[in-house]
C-alpha positions as CSV (number, residue, x, y, z in Angstrom):
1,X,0.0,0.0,0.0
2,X,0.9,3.5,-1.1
3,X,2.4,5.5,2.2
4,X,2.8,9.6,2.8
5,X,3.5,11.6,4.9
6,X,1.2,12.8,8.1
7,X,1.6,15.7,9.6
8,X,1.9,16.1,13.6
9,X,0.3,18.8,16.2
10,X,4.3,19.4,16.8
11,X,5.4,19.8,13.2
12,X,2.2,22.4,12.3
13,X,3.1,23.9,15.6
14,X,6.9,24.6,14.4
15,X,5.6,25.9,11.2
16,X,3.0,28.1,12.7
17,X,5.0,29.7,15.2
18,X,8.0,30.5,12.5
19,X,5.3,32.1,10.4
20,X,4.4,34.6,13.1
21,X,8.3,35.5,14.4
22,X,8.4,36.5,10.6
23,X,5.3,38.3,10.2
24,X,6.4,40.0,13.5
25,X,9.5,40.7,12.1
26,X,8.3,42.2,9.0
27,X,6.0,44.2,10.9
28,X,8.4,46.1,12.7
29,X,9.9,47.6,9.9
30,X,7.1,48.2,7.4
31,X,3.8,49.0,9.6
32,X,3.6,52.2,11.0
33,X,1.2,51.5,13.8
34,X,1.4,48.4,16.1
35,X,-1.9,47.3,16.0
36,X,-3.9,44.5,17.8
37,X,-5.8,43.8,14.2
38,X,-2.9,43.4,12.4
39,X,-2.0,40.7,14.6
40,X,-5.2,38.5,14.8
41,X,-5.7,39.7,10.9
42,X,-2.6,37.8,10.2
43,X,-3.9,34.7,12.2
44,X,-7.5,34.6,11.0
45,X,-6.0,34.4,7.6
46,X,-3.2,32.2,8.0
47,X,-5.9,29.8,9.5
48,X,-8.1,30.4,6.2
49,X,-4.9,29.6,4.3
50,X,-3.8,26.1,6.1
51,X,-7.5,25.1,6.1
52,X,-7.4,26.1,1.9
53,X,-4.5,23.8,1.9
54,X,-5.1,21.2,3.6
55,X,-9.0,20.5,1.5
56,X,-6.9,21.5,-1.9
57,X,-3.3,20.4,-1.5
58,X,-4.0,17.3,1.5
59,X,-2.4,19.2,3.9
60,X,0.9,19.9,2.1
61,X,1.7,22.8,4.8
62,X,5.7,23.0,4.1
63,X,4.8,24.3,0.4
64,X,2.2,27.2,2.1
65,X,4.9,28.0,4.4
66,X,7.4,28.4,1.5
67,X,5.2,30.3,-0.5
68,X,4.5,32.9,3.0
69,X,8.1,33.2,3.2
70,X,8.6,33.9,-0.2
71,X,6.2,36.8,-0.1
72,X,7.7,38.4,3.3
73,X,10.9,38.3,1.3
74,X,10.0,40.0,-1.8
75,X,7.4,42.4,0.0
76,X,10.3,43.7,2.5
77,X,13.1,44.0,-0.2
78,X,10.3,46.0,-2.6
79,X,9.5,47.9,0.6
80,X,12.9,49.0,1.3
81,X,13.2,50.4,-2.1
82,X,10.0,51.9,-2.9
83,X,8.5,52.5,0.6
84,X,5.3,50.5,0.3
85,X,3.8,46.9,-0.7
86,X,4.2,45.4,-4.3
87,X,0.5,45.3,-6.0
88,X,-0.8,42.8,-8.5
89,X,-1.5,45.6,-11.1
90,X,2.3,46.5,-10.8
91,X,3.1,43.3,-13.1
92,X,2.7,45.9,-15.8
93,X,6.0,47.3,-14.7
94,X,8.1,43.9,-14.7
95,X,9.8,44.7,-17.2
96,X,11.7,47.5,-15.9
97,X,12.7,45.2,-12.9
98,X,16.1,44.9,-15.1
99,X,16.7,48.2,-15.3
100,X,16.4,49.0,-11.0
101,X,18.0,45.8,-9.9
102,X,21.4,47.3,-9.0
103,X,19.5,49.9,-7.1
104,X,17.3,47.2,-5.3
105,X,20.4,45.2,-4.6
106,X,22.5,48.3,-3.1
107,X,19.6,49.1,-0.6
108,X,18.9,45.4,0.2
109,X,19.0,44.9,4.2
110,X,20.6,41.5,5.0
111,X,17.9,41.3,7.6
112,X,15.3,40.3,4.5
113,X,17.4,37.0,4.4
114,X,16.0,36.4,7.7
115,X,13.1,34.9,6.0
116,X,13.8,32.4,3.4
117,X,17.0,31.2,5.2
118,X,15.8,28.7,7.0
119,X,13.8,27.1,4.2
120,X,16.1,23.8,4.3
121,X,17.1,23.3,7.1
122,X,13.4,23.4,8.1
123,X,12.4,21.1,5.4
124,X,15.1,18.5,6.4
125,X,13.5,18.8,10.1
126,X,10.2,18.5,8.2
127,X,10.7,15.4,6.5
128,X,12.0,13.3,9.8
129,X,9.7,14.5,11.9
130,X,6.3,14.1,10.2
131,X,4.7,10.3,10.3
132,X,4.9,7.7,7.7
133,X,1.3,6.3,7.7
134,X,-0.7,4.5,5.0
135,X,-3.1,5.7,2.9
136,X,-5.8,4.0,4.9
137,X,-5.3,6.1,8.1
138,X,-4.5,9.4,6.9
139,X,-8.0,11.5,7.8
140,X,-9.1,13.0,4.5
141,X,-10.8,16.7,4.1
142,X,-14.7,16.2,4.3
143,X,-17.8,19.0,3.9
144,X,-17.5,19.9,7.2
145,X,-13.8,21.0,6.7
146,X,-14.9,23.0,3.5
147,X,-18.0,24.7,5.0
148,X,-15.5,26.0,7.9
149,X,-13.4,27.5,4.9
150,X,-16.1,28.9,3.4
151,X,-17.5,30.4,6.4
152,X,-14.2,31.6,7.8
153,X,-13.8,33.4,4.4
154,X,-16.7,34.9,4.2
155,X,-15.9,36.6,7.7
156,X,-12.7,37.9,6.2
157,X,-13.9,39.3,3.7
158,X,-16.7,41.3,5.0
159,X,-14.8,44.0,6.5
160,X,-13.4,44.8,2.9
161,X,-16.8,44.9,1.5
162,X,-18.4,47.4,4.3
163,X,-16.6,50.2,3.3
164,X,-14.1,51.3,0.9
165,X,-10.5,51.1,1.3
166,X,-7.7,51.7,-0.2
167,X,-4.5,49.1,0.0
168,X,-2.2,50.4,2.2
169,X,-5.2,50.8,4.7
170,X,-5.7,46.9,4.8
171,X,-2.4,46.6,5.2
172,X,-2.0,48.3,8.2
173,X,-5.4,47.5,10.1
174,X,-5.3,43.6,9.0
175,X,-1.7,42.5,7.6
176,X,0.2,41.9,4.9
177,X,-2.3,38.7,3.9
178,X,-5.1,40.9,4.4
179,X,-3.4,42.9,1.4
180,X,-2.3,40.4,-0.8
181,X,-5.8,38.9,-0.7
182,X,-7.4,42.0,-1.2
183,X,-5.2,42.8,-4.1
184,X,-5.8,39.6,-5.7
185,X,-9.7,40.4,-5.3
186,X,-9.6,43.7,-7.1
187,X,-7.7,42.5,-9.6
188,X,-10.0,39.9,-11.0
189,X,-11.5,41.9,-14.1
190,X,-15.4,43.6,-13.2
191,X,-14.9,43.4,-9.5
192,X,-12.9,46.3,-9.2
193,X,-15.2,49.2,-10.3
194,X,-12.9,51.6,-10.9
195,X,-13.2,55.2,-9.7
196,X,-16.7,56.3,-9.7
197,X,-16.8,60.4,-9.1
198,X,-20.0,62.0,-9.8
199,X,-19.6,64.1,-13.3
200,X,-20.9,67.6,-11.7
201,X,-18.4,67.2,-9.0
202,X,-15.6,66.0,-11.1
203,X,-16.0,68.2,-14.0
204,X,-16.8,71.4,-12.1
205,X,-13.5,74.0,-11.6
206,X,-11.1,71.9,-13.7
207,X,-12.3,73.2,-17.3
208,X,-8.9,75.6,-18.3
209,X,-9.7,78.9,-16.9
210,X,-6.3,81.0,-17.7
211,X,-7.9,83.3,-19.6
212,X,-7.2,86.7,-17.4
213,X,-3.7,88.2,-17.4
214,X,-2.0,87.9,-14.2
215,X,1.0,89.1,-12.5
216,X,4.6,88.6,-14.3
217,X,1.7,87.8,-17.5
218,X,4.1,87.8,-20.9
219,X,7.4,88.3,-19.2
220,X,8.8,85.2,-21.5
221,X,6.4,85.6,-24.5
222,X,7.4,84.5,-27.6
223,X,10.8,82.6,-26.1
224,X,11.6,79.2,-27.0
225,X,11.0,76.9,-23.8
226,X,13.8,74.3,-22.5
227,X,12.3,72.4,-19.7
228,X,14.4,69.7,-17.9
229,X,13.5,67.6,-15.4
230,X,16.0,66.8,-13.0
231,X,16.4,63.1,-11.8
232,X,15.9,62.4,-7.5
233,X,16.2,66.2,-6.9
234,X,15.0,67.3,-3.7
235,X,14.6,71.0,-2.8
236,X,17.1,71.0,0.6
237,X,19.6,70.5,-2.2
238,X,19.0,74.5,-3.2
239,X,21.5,76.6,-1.2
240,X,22.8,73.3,0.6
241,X,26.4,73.1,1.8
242,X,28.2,69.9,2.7
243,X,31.9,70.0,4.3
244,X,32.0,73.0,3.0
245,X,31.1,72.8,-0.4
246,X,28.0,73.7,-2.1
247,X,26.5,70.4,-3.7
248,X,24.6,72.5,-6.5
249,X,26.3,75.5,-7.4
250,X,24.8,75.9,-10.8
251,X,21.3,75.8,-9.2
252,X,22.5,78.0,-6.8
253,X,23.7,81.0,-9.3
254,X,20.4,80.3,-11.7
255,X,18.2,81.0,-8.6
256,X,20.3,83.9,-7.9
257,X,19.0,86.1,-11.1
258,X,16.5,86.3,-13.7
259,X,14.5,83.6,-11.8
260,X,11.5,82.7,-10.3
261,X,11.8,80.0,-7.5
262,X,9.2,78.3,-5.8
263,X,10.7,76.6,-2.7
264,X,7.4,74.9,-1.5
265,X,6.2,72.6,-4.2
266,X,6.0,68.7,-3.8
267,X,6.0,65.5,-5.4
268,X,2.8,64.2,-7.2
269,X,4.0,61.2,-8.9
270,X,2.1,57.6,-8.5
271,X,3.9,53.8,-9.4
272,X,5.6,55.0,-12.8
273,X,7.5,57.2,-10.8
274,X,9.9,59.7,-13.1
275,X,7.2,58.9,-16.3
276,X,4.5,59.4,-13.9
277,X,6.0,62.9,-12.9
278,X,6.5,63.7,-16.7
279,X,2.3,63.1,-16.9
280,X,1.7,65.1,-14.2
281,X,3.7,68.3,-15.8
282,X,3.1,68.0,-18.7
283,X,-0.8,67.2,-18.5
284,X,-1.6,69.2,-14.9
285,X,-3.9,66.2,-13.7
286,X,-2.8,63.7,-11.1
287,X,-1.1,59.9,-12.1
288,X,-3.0,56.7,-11.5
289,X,-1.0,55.7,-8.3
290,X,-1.1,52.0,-8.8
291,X,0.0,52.0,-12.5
292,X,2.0,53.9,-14.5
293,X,0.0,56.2,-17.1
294,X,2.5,55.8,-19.8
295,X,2.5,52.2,-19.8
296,X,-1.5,51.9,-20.1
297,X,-3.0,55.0,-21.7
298,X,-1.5,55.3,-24.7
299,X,-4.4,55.6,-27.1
300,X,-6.1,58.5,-24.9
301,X,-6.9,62.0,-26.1
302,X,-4.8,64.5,-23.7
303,X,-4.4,68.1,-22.9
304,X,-1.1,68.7,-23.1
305,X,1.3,71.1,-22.9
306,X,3.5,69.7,-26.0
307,X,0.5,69.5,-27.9
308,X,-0.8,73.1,-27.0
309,X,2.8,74.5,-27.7
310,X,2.9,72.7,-30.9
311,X,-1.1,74.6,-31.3
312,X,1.0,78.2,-30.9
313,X,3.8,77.2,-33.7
314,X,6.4,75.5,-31.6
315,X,8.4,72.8,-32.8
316,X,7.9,70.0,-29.8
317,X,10.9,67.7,-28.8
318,X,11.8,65.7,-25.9
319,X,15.2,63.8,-25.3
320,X,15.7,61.1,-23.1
321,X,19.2,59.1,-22.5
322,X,17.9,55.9,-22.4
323,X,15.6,53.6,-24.9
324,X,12.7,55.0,-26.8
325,X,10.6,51.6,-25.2
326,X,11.5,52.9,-21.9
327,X,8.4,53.8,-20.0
328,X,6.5,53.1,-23.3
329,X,7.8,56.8,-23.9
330,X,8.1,56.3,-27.8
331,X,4.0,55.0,-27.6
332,X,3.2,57.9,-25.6
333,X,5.3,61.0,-26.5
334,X,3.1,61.7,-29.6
335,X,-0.3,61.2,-28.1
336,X,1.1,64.0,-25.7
337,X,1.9,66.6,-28.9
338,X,5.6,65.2,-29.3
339,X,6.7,66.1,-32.7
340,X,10.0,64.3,-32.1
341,X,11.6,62.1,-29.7
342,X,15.2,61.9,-29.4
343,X,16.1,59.0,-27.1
344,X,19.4,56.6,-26.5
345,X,18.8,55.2,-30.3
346,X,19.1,58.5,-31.5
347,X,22.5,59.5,-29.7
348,X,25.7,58.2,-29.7
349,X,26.1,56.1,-26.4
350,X,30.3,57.3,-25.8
351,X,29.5,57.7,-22.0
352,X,27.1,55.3,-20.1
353,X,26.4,55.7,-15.8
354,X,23.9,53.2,-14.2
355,X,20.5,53.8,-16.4
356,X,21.8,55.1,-19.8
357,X,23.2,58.1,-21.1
358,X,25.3,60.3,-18.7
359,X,24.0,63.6,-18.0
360,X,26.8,65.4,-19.3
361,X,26.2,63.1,-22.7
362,X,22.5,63.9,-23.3
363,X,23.2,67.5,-22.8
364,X,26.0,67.8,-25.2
365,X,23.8,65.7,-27.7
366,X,21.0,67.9,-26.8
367,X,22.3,70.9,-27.7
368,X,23.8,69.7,-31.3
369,X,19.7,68.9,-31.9
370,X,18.4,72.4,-30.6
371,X,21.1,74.1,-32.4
372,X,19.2,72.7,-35.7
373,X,15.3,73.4,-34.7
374,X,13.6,76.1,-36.3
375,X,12.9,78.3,-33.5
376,X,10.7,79.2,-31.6
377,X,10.9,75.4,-29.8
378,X,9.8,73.4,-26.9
379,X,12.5,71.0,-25.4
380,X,11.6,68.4,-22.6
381,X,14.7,67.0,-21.1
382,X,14.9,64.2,-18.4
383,X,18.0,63.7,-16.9
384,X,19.3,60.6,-15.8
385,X,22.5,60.0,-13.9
386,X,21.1,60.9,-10.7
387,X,19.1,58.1,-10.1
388,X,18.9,55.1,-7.3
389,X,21.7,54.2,-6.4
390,X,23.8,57.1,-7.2
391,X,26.7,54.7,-7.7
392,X,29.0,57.3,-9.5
393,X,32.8,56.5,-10.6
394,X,35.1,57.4,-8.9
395,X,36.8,60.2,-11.6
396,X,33.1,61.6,-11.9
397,X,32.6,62.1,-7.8
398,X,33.3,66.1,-7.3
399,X,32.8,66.5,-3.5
400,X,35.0,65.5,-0.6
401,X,32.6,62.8,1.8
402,X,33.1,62.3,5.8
403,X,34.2,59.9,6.8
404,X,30.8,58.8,8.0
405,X,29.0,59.5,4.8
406,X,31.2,57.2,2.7
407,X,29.7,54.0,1.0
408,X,26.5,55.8,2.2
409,X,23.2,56.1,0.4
410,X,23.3,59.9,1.3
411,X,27.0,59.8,0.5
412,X,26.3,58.2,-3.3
413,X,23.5,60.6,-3.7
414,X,24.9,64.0,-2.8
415,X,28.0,62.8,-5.2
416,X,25.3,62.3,-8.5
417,X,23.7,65.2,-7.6
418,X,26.2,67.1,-7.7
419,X,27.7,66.2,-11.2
420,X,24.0,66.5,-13.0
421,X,24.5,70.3,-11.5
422,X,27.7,70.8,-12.8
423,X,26.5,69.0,-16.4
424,X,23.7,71.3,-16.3
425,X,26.2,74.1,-15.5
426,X,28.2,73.3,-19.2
427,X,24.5,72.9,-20.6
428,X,23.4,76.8,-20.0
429,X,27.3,77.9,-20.7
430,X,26.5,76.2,-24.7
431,X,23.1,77.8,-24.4
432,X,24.9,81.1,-24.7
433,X,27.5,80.2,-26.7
434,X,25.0,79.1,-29.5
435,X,22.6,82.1,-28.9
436,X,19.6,80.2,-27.6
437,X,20.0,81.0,-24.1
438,X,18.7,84.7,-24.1
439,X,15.9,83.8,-26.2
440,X,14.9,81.2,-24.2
441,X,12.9,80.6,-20.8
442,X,14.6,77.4,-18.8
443,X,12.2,75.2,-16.5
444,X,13.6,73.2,-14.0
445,X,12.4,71.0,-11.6
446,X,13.2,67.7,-9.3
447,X,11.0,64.1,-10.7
448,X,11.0,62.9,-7.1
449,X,12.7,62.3,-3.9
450,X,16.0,61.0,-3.9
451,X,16.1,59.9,0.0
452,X,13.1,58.7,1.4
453,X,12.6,58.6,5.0
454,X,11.7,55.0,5.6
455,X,15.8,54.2,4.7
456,X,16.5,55.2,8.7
457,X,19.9,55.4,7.5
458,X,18.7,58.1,5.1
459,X,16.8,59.8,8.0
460,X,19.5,59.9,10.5
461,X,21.5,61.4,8.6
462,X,19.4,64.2,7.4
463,X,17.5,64.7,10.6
464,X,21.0,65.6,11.5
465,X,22.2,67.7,8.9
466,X,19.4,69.9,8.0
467,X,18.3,70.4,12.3
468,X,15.1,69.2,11.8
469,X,13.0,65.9,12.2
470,X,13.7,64.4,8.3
471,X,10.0,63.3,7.3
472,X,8.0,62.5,4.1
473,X,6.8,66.3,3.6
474,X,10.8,67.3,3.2
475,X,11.5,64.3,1.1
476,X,8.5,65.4,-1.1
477,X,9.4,68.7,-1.4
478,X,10.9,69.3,-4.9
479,X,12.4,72.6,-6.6
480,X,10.2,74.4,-9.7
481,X,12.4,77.3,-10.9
482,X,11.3,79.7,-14.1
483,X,15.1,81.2,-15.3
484,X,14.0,83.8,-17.8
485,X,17.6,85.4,-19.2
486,X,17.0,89.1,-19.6
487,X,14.1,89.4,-17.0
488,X,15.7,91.3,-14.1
489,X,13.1,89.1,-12.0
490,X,13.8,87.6,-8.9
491,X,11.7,86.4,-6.9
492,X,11.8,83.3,-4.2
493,X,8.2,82.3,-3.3
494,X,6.9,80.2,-0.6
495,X,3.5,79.8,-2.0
496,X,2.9,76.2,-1.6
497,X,2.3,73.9,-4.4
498,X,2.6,70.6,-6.4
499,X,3.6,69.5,-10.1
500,X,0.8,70.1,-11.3
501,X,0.9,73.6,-11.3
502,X,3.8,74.1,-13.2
503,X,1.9,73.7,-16.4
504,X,-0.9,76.8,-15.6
505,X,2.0,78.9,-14.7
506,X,4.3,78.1,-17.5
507,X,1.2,79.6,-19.5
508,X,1.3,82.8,-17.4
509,X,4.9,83.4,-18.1
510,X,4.2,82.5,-21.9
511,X,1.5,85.1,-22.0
512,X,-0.8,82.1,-23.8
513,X,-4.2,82.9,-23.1
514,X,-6.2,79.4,-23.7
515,X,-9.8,78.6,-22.8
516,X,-9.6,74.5,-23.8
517,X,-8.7,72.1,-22.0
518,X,-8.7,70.6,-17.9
519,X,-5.5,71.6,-15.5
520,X,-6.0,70.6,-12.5
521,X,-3.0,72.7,-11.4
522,X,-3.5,76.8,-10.6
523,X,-1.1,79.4,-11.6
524,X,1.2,79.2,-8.6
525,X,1.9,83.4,-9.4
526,X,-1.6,84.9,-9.0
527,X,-3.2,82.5,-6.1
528,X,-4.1,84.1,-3.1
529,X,-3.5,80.6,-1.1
530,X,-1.2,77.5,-1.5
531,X,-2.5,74.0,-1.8
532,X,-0.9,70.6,-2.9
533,X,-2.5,67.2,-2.9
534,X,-0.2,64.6,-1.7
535,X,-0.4,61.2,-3.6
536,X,0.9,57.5,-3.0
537,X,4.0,57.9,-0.6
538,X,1.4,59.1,1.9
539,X,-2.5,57.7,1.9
540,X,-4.4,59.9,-0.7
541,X,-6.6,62.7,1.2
542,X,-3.1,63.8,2.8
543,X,-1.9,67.3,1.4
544,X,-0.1,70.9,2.3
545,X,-1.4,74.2,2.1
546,X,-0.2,77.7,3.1
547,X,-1.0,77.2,7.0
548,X,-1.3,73.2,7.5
549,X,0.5,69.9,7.1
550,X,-2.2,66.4,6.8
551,X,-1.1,63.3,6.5
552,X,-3.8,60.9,6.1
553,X,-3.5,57.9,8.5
554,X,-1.9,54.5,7.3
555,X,-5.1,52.8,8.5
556,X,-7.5,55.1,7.1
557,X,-9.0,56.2,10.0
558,X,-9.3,60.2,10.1
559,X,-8.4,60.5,13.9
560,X,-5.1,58.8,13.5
561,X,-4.1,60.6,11.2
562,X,-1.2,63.7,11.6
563,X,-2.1,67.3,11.4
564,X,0.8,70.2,12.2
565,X,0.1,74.1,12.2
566,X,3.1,75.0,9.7
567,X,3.4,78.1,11.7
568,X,3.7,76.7,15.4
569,X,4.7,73.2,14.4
570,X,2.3,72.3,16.8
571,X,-0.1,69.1,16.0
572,X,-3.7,70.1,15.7
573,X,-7.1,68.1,16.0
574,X,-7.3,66.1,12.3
575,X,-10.9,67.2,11.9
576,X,-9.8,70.5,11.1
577,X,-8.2,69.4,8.3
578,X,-11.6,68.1,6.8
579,X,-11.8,70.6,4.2
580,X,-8.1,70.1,2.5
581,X,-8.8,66.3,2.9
582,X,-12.3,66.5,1.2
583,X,-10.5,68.5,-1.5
584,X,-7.7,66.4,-1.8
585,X,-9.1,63.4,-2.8
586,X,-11.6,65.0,-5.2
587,X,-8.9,66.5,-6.8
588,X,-6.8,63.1,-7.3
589,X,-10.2,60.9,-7.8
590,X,-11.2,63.3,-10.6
591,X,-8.0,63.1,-12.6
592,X,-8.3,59.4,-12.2
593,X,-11.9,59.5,-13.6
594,X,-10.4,61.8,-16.7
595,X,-8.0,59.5,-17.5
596,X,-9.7,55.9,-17.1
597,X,-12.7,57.3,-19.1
598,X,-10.5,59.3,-21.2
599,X,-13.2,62.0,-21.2
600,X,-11.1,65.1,-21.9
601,X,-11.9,65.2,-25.4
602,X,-15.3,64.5,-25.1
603,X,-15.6,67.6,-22.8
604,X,-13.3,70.0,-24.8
605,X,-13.7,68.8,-28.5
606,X,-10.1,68.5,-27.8
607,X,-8.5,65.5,-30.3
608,X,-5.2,63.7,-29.9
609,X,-2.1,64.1,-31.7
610,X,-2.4,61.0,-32.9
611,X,-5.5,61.8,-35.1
612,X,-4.2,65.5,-36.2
């Protein structure tokens, strides 16, 4: 007679025990509140999960408890580097895994070894300890084993069907389980609904309403416009000195003169990341958050500013050091208005650093191309160097390090940062030495943080360098500076703000008066009070205005959440912050309804590039 194995109260006990140290274990370093729930969420559903295995697989538990640990593993490496939990949806992006692996494996914390080592050692242990028994007396799964599943799941579920949450809420009320189960749920095409925002609401005070000439209104009519976004730039870099040095001295002297610099703005950007911040310039509307816009609205009708530049007589041209496929960006750049794309296919690859092109590189190349447009022309320019992990060599690393700081994260960082300054610095230096640079307007601005604060590493060491408490709102914070040769104009604001309103006040500057269209995004020079929605590194609702700071709770309960008076820097009650959270989240839920309905152009008559 055929005989297996049969498990023991012992041998389940082992494994169930193991299963919680590690769920503990992840805990501590990716949940933000210690929470009773989480807890008996994680054994309600690891008792739904043995139960499943036992009626599907007869009780093969050592392969559940490879598959948990498994998960742990890649959820805390994927935390470490992007600060949350890996979605279903994200699949989308596995192709780019290639391109951020070095970056993944620089930031990987040997304690995420912790679970999957023991993987063989416990199977060995496994495989003597468990019974040999025949067939005969091994006690099958009957109905009353499945009805207990059923029931049990049923229970677990309801709490996700009472009210509407978002992700990272499950997460940190009922576990990482909780998630994954819940992510595999919404992921199962119809049940899902989407965003659902009633119309009136949605559409109401986002139809393009530059129409009246404001303040500083025409200062940079008629100019060509060179707008480059700057990879992992944070705004502390502005005016920053390390050991003595300045890290962005370039920066520093634009700012200086002829400028307009917005010192408040922050970080809109959802999964995509640097594409996703490209969207939200360039279009004024929030990203998707789970998925990247570029890699699944290609075929949309957009407002964009390439395409409403190209509308006025400019020539419309982005460059990008890597491959056109990147992103999708060769797909998507002429749905935006793109006339041309000049990507790492296009250039001659004589210096490569980490992701592609070096900075220095794509601005030389750059300029060769903009020295042949037909002016006037719009130039969108992503940078590249800069990115995770920073790893410069060693010839190309300009500033002296501590001790301390070397082999650091911060360390690698404040090195790449500083050579895309001085890159930029050769960039505006040919700019004048072709002619282009007085007759042009120069937009700069940061993608994304750099350092994130849940590195601790990262926020110890800024928490101590910049004398203040090293959170999310100062790694959000990016740079938006309007350098307009010529102008006489300078001016540092404090207004508050986010990517999207770069767009709306590029159009100020420009003097274009344009009815058409949906920004999202106000211009940042004639509002009479600062607001930016926060999105995806904090729970949506969360956002910063003139007087306030809100950061939406991780469990998505209102009173938890974290509310400061910018002014004092005392916490206040969360309920006054009702009104920014309220707009918040209409703000971001109506771009999403724009985009996944791809309704602009049936509310603007507006058509894509593709069909002109």
């Amino acid at each position: 007679m055929k005989r297996i194995h049969q498990w023991t109260t012992k041998t389940i006990t082992v494994m169930i025990v193991l299963i919680l140290i590690k769920s503990l274990i992840f805990y501590g370093y990716t949940a933000e509140l210690a929470r009773a729930s989480i807890l008996l969420g994680t054994l309600a559903w690891m008792s739904f999960l043995m139960l499943l295995f036992w009626i599907v697989f007869r009780g093969k538990f050592f392969l559940l408890y490879c598959i948990i640990s498994c998960i742990l593993f890649v959820d805390f490496i994927y935390f470490q580097y992007f600060g949350f939990l890996p979605s279903v949806k994200e699949l989308i992006h596995v192709g780019h895994v290639g391109a951020v692996r070095e970056s993944i494996m620089y930031v990987l914390n040997p304690i995420s070894f912790i679970f999957i080592v023991d993987l063989i050692p416990i199977g060995l242990y496994l495989r003597k300890k468990t019974l040999r028994a025949s067939e005969g007396t091994v006690r099958k799964p009957g109905y009353p084993d499945t009805l207990v599943t059923i029931i049990l799941l049923i229970s677990l579920l309801i709490p996700f069907s009472s009210e509407s949450l978002q992700p990272y809420f499950v997460f940190n009320r009922y576990g990482v389980f909780a998630y994954h189960m819940f992510d595999l749920v919404r992921a199962i095409p119809g049940v899902d609904r989407g965003i659902e925002v009633d119309e009136r609401v949605s559409y109401e005070g986002y139809i393009n309403k530059m129409a009246d000439k404001g303040k500083y209104f025409s200062v940079a009519k008629d100019r060509n416009v060179i707008m480059i976004q700057l990879e992992s730039f944070q705004d502390f870099l502005v005016g920053f000195e390390y050991n003595g040095q300045e890290v962005t001295p370039n920066i520093n002297k634009i700012v200086s003169r002829d400028s307009i610099y917005f010192e408040e703005i922050y970080q809109q950007i959802g999964a995509g990341n640097t594409s996703d911040c490209e969207f939200v310039v360039l279009n004024s509307m929030h990203a998707l958050g789970e998925v990247s816009v570029y890699q699944t609205r290609e075929s949309n009708s957009f407002y964009a500013l390439p395409s409403l530049m190209k509308s006025k007589g400019y020539h419309t041209v982005a460059f990008h050091g890597n491959n056109g496929w990147f992103w999708n960006r060769e797909n998507i750049y002429p749905s935006l208005g793109f006339s041309d794309f000049v990507s790492l296919e296009d250039m001659e690859s004589d210096e490569i650093i980490g992701f592609g092109l070096s900075d220095s590189s794509l601005f030389r190349q750059t300029l060769e191309h903009l020295g042949l447009l037909e002016e006037p022309f719009f130039a969108f320019i992503v940078t590249l160097t800069s990115h995770n992990p920073y790893d410069m060599p060693e010839e190309l690393r300009g500033l002296n390090l501590l001790p301390e700081h070397e082999d650091t994260l911060f360390g690698n960082y404040i090195q790449s940062v500083h050579y895309a300054d001085e890159a930029l610095g050769h960039f505006v230096e040919g700019l004048k030495e072709s002619g282009l640079y007085e007759d042009s307007v120069i937009v700069l601005y940061g993608d994304h943080a750099g350092l994130y604060p849940f590195n601790k590493e990262n926020k110890d060491i800024l928490t101590e360098l910049l004398k203040t408490e090293y959170d999310f709102t100062q790694a959000m914070n990016i740079p938006l500076i309007f350098h307009i040769p010529g102008s006489e104009i300078q001016v540092t604001s404090s207004t508050v703000g986010g990517q999207i309103d770069l767009f709306p006040t590029l159009l100020n500057l420009m003097g274009i008066v344009e009815r058409n269209g949906i920004l999202f995004g106000r211009d940042l020079l004639n509002i009479s009070f600062g607001f930016a929605a926060l999105t995806h590194y904090v729970p949506e609702g969360s956002f910063i205005d003139d007087n306030r700071v809100f950061i939406m709770s991780s469990d998505g309960i209102l009173k938890n959440s974290k509310a400061i008076d910018r002014k004092s820097g005392i916490e206040i009650v969360p309920f006054s912050c009702l009104d920014g959270y309220k707009d918040s989240i209409q703000q971001i839920a109506a771009s999403k309804y724009f985009i996944l309905n791809d309704s602009i152009s049936n509310l603007t008559g507006a058509k894509s590039a593709k069909e002109d």
